[in-house]
C-alpha positions as CSV (number, residue, x, y, z in Angstrom):
1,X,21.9,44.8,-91.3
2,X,24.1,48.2,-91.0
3,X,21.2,49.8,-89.3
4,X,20.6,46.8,-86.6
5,X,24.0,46.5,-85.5
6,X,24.5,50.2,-84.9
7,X,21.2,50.2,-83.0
8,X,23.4,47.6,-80.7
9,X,26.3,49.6,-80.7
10,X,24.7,52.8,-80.1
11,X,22.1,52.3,-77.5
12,X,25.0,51.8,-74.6
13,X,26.4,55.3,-74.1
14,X,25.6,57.0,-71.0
15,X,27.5,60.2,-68.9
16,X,30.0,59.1,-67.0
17,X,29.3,62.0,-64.3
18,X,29.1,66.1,-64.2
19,X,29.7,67.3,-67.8
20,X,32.1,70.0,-67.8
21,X,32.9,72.1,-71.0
22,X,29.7,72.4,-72.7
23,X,28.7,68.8,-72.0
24,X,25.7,69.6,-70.6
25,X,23.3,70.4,-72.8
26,X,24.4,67.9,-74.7
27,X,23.5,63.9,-74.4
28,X,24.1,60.5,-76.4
29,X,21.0,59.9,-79.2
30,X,19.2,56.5,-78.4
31,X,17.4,54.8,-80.9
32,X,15.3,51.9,-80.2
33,X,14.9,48.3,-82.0
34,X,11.4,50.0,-83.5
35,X,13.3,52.9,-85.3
36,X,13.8,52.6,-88.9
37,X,17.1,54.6,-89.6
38,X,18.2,55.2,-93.1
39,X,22.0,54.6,-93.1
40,X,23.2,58.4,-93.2
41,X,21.4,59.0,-90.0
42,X,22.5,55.8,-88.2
43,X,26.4,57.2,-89.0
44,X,25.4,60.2,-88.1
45,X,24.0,59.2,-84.4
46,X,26.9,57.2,-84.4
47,X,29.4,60.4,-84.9
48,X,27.7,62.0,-82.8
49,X,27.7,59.7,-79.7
50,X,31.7,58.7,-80.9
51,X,32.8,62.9,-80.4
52,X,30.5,62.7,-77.2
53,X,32.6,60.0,-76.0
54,X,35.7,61.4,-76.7
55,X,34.8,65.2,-75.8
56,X,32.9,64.5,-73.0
57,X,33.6,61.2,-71.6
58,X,30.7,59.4,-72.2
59,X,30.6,55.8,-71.3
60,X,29.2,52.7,-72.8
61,X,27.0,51.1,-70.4
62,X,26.3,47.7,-72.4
């Protein structure tokens, strides 16, 4: 259950434009409804998409 809903939650990030600052070589992790994520790696493509949104201004697109 864990696992589906962050699959929601974290296929909507996108850049919002030019990444400045290190940005970009770096891009939010998709997963698809076909993965099969054990829980530490769905909270950590979640932490990891979370600092990218804060750091470099990714935006949800969904």
């Amino acid at each position: 259950m864990l696992c589906a809903a962050l699959a929601v939650l974290l296929s909507g990030c996108a850049t919002a434009g030019p990444a400045t600052d290190g940005c970009t070589a770096w891009r939010p992790i998709y997963i698809s409804r076909a993965d099969a994520l054990t829980d530490g790696t769905a909270e950590q493509i979640l932490v990891h998409n979370l600092t990218g949104a804060r750091l470099c201004s990714w935006m949800q697109t969904r």
